[in-house]
N, CA, C and O atoms as a GROMACS GRO file, in nm:
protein
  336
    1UNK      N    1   0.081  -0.119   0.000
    1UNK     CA    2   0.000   0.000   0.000
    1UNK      C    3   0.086   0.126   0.000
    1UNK      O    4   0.074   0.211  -0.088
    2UNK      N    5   0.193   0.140   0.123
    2UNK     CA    6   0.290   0.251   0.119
    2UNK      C    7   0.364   0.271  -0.050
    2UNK      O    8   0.416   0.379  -0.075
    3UNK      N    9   0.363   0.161  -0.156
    3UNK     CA   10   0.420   0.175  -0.274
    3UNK      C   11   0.294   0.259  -0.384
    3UNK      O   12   0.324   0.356  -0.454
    4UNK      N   13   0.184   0.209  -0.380
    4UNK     CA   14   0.099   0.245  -0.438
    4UNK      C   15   0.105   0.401  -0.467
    4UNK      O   16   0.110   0.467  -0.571
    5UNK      N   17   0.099   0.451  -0.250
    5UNK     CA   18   0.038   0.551  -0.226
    5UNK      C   19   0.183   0.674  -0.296
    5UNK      O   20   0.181   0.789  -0.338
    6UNK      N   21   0.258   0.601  -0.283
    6UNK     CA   22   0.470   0.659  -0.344
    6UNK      C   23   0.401   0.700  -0.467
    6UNK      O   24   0.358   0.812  -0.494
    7UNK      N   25   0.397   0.603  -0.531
    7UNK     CA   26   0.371   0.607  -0.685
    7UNK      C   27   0.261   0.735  -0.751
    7UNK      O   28   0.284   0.810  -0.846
    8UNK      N   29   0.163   0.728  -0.681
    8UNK     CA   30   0.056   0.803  -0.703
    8UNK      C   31   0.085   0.954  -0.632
    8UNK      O   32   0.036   1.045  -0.698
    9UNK      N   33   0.136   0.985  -0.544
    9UNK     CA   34   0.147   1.125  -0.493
    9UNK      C   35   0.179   1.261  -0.591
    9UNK      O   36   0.150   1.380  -0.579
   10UNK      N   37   0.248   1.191  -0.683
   10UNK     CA   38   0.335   1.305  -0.780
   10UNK      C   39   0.159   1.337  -0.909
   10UNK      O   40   0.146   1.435  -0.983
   11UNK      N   41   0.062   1.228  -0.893
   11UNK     CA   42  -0.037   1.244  -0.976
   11UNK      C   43  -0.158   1.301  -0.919
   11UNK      O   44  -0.198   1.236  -0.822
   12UNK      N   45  -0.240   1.420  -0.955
   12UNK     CA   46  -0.361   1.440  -0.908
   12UNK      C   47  -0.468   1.356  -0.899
   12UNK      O   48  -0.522   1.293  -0.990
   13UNK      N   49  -0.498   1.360  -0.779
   13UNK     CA   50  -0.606   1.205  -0.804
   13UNK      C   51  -0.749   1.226  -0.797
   13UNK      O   52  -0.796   1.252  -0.686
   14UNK      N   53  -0.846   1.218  -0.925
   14UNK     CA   54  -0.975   1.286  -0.913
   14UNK      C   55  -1.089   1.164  -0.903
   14UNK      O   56  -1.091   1.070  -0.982
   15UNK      N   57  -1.159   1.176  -0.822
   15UNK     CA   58  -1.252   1.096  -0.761
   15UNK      C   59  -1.394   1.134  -0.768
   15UNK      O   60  -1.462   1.202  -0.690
   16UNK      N   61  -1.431   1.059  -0.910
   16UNK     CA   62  -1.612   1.119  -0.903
   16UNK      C   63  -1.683   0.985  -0.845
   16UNK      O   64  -1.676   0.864  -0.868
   17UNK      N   65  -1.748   1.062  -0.767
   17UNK     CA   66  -1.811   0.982  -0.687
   17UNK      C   67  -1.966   0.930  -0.738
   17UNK      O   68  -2.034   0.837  -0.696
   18UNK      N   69  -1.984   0.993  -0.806
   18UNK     CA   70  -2.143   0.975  -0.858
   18UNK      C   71  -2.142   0.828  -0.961
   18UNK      O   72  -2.235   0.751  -0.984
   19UNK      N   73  -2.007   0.826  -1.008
   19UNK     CA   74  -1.989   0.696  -1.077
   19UNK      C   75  -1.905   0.576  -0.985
   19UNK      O   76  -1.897   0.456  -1.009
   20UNK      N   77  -1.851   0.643  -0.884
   20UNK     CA   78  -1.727   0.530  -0.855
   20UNK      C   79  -1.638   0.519  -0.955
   20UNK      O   80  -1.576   0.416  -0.984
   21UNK      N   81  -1.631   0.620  -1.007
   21UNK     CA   82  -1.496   0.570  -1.093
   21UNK      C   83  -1.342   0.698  -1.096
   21UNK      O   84  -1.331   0.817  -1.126
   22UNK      N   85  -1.255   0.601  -1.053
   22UNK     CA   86  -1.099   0.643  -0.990
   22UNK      C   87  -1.037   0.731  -1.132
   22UNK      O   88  -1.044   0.660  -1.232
   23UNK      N   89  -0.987   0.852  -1.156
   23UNK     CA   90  -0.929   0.872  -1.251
   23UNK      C   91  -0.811   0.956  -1.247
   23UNK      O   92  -0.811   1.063  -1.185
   24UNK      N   93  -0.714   0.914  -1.310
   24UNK     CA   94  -0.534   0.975  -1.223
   24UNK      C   95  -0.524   1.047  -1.342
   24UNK      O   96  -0.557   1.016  -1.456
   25UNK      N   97  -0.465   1.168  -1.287
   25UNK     CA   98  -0.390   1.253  -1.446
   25UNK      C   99  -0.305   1.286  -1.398
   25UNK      O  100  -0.306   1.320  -1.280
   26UNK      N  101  -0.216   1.286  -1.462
   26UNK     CA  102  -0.058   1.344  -1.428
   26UNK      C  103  -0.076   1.472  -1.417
   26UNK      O  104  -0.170   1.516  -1.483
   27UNK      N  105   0.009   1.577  -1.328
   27UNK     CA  106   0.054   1.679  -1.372
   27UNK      C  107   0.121   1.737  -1.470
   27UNK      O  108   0.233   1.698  -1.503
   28UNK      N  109   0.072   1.814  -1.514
   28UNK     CA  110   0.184   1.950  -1.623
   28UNK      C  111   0.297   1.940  -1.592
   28UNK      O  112   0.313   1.972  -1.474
   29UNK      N  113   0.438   1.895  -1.671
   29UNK     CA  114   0.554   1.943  -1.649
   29UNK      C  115   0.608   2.008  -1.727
   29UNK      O  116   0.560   2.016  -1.840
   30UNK      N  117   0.703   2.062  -1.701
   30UNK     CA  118   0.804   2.157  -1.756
   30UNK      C  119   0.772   2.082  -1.914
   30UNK      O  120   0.695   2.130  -1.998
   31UNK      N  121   0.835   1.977  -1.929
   31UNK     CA  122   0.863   1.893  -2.057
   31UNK      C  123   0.707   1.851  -2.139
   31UNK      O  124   0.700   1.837  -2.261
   32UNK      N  125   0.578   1.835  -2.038
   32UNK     CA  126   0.501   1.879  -2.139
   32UNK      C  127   0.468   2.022  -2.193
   32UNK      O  128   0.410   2.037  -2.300
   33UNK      N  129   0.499   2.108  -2.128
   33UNK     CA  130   0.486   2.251  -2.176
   33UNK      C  131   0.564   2.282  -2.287
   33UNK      O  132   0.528   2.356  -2.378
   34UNK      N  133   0.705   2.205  -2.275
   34UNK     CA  134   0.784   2.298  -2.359
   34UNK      C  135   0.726   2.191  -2.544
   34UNK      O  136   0.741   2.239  -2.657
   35UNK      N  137   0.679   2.082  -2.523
   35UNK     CA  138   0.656   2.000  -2.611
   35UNK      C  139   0.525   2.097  -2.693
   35UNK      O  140   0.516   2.112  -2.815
   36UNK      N  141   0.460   2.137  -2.621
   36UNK     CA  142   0.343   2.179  -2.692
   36UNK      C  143   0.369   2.317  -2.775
   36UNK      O  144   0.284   2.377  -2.841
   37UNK      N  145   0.517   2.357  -2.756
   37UNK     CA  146   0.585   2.468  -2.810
   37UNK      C  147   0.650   2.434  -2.892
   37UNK      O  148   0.759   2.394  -2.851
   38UNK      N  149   0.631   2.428  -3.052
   38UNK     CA  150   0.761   2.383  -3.121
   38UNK      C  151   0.839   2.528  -3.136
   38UNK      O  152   0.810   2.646  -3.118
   39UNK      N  153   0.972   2.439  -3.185
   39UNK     CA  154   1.061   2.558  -3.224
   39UNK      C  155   1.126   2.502  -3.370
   39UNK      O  156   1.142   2.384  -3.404
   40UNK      N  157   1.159   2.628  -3.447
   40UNK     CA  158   1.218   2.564  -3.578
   40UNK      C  159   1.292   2.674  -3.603
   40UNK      O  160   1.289   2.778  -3.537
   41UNK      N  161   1.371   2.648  -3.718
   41UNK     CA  162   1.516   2.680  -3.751
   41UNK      C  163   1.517   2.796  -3.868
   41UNK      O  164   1.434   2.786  -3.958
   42UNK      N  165   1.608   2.904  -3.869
   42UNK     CA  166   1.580   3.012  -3.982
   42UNK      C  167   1.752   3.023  -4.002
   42UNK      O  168   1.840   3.002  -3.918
   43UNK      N  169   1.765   3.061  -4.135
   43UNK     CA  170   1.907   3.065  -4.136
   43UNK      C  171   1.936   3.203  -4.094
   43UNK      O  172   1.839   3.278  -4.110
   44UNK      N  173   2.043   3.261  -4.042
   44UNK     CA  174   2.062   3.396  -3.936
   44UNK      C  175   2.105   3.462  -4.036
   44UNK      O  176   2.129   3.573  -3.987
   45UNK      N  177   2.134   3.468  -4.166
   45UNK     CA  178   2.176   3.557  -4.301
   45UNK      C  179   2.064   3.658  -4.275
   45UNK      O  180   2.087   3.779  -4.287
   46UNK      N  181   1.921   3.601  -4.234
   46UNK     CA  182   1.785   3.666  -4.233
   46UNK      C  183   1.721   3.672  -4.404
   46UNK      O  184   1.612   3.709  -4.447
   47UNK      N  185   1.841   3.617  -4.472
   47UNK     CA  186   1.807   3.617  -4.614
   47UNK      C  187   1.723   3.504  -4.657
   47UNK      O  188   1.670   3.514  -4.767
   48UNK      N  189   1.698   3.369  -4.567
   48UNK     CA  190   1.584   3.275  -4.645
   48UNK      C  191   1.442   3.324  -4.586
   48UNK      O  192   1.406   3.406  -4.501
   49UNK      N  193   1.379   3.230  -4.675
   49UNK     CA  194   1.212   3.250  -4.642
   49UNK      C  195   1.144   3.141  -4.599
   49UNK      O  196   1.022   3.140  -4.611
   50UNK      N  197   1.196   3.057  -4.556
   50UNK     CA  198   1.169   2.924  -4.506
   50UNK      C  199   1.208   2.907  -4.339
   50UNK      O  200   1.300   2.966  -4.283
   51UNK      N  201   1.135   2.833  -4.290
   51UNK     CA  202   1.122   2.787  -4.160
   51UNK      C  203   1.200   2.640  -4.209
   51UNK      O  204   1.192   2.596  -4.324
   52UNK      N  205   1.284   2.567  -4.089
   52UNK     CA  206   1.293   2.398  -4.105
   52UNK      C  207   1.269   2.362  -3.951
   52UNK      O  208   1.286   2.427  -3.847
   53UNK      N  209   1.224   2.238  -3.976
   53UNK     CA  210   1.261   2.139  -3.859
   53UNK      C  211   1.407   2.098  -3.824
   53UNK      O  212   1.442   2.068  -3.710
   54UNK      N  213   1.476   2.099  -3.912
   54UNK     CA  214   1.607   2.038  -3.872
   54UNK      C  215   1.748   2.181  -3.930
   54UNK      O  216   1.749   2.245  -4.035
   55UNK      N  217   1.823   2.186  -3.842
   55UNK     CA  218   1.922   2.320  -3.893
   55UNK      C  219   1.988   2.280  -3.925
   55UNK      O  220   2.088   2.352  -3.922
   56UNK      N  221   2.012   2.144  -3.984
   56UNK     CA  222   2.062   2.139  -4.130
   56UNK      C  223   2.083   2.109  -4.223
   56UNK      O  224   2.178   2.066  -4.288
   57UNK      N  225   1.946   2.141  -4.240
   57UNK     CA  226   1.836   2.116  -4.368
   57UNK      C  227   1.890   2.218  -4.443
   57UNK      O  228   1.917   2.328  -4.396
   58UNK      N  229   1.912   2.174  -4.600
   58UNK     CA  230   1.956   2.319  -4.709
   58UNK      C  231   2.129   2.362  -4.641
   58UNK      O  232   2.161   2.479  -4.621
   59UNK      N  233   2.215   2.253  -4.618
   59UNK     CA  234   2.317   2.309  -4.577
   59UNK      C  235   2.322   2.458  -4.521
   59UNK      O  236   2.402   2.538  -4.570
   60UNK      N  237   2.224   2.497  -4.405
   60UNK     CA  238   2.237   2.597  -4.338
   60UNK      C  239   2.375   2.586  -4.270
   60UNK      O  240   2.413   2.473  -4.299
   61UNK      N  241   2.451   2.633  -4.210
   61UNK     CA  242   2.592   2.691  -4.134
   61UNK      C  243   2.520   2.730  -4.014
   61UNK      O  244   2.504   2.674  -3.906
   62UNK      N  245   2.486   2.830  -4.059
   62UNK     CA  246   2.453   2.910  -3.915
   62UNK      C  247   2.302   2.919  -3.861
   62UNK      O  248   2.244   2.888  -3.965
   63UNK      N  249   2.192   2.943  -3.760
   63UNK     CA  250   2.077   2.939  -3.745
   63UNK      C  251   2.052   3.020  -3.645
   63UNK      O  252   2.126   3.057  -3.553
   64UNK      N  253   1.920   3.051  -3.673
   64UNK     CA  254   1.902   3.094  -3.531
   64UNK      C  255   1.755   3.021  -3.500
   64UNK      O  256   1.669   3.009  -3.587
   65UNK      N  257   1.738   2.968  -3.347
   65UNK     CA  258   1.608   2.919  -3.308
   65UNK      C  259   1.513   2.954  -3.273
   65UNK      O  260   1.533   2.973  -3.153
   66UNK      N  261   1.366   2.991  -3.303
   66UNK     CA  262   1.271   3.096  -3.263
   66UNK      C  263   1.131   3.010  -3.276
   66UNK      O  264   1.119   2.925  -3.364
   67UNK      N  265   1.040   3.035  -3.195
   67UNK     CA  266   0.866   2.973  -3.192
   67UNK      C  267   0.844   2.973  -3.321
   67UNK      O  268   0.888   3.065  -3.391
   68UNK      N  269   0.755   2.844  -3.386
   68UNK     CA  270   0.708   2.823  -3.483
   68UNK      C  271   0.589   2.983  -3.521
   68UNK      O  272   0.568   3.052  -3.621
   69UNK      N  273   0.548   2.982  -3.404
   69UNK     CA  274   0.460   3.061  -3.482
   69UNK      C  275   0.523   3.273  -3.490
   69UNK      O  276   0.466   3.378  -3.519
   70UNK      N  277   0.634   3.244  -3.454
   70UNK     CA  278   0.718   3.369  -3.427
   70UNK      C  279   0.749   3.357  -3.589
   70UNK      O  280   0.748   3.464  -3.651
   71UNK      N  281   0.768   3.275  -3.640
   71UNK     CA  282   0.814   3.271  -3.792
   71UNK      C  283   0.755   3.296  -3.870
   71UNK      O  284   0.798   3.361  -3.965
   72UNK      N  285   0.564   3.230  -3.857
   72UNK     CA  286   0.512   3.259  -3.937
   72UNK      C  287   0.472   3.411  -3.900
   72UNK      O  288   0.469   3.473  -4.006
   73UNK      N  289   0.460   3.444  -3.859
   73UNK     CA  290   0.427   3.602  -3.804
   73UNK      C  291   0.525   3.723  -3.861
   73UNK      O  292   0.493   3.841  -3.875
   74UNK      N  293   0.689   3.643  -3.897
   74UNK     CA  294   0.773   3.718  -3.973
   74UNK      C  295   0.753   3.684  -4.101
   74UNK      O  296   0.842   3.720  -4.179
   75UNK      N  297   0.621   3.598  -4.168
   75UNK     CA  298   0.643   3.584  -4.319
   75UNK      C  299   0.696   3.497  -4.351
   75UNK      O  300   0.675   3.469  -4.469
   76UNK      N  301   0.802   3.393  -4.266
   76UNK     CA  302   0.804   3.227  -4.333
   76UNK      C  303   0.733   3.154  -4.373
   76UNK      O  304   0.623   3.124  -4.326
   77UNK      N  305   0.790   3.110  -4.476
   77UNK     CA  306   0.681   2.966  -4.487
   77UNK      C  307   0.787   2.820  -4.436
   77UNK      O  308   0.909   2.817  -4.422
   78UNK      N  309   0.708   2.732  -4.422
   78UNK     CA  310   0.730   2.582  -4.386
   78UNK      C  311   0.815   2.528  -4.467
   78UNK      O  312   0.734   2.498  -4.555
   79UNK      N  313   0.960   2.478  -4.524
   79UNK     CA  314   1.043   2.451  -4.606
   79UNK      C  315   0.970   2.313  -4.634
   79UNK      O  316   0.931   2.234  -4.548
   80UNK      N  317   0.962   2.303  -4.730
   80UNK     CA  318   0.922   2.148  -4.843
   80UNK      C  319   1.015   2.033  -4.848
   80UNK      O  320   1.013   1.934  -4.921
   81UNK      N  321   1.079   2.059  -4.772
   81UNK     CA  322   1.181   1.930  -4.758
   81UNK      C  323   1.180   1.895  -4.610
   81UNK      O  324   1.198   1.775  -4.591
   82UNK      N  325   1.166   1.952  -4.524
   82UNK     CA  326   1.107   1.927  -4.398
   82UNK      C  327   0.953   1.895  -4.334
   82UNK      O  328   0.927   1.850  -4.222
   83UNK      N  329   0.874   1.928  -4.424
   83UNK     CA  330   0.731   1.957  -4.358
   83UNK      C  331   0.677   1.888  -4.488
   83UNK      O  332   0.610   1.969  -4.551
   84UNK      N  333   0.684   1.754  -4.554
   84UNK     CA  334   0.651   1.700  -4.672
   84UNK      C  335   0.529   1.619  -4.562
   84UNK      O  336   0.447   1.540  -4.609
   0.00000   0.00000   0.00000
């Protein structure tokens, strides 16, 4: 029981009672937060027009890393070799 109760402490534990039925959800962490944030890659020339998933995609050199949607907001689009 003392293992159970280990195991379960770090999880919110919600208890509707009208059904009897037990239901555990994890907490929010750091690592799901930052997951629900992508980030993607711009070459730092400031001269392409493409966003990538990977920096180094298109033999980029240099990059800089910024919010997906920080990019589209500067006028990138999604590079076609990454986002197929």
């Amino acid at each position: 029981m003392k293992k159970l109760k280990a195991k379960l402490m770090p999880y919110l534990l919600s208890i509707m009672i009208a059904t009897s039925t037990i239901v555990v959800v994890p907490p929010a962490t750091a690592v799901d937060v930052q997951a629900k944030t992508s980030y993607v890659y711009i070459a730092a020339s400031g001269k392409g027009k493409c966003y990538h998933k990977n920096k180094k995609c298109s033999r980029m050199k240099k990059t800089k890393k910024l919010k997906k949607s920080t990019a589209k907001k500067r006028g990138y689009r999604a590079c076609k070799k990454c986002y197929r």
